[in-house]
N, C-alpha and C positions, 0 to 999 in steps of 0.2 A: 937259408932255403935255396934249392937249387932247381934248374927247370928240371934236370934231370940223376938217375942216381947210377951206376954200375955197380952191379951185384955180384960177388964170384961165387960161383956153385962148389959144390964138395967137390966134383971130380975138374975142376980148374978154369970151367966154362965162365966167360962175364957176360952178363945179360941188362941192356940200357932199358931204362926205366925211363917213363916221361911223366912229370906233376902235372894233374890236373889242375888246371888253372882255372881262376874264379872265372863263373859265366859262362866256361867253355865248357858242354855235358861230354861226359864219357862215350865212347862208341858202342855199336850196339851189337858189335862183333865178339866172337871168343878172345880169351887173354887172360894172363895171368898179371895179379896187383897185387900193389904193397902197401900196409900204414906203417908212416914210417914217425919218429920225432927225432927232433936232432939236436947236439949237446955240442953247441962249437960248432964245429964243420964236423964230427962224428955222427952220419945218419945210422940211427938201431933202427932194425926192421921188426918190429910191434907182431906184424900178420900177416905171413901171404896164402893169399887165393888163386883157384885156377876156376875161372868159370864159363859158360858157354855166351853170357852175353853181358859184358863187364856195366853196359849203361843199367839194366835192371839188377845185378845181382854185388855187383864188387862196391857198394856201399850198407849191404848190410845189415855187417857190425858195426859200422863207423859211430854210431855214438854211443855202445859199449865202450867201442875202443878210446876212441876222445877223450868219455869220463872218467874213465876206469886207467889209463896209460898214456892220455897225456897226446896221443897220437895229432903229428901237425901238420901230415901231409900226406894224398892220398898219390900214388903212382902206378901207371898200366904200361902194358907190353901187349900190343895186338900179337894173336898167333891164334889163327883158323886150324891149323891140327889140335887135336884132343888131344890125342897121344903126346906131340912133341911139347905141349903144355902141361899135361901132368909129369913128363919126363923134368922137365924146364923145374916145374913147382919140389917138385921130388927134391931135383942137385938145391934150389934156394934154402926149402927145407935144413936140408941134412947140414950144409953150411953156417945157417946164423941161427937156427934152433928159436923161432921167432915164438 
């Protein structure tokens, strides 16, 4: 498990990720998140979100995801533009096909 994950988009952008850490809540600002698990040191990325306010909305699916895929860790990227966060969610997207 890592504090943090880097993610390369389809068009060759990386984008650091930060794990929510136990006890610490999410921010309440826009941002795009990850569920991720991890096999080794190989993190799959489960589901990304782009949402306007990660503390109410980027948990969800989280135990869909949990149950259903196993997902062991949840990771956000603040970013107050819409646009450069659905652009951002778009490149993860097209990239690891979560």
């Amino acid at each position: 498990m890592r504090d943090y994950v880097d993610v390369t988009g389809a068009c060759g952008a990386t984008y650091r990720f930060m794990r929510l850490k136990e006890g610490r809540p999410l921010s309440p600002m826009g941002g795009n998140f990850l569920y991720c698990r991890f096999t080794g040191d190989n993190c799959e990325v489960i589901y990304a979100g782009e949402v306007q306010n990660l503390l109410k909305d980027a948990r969800e699916r989280w135990n869909e995801a949990s149950q259903r895929y196993q997902v062991s860790d949840l990771y956000s990227r603040l970013n107050i533009s819409e646009r450069v966060r659905q652009l951002e969610h778009a490149d993860i997207v097209d990239a690891t096909h979560p």
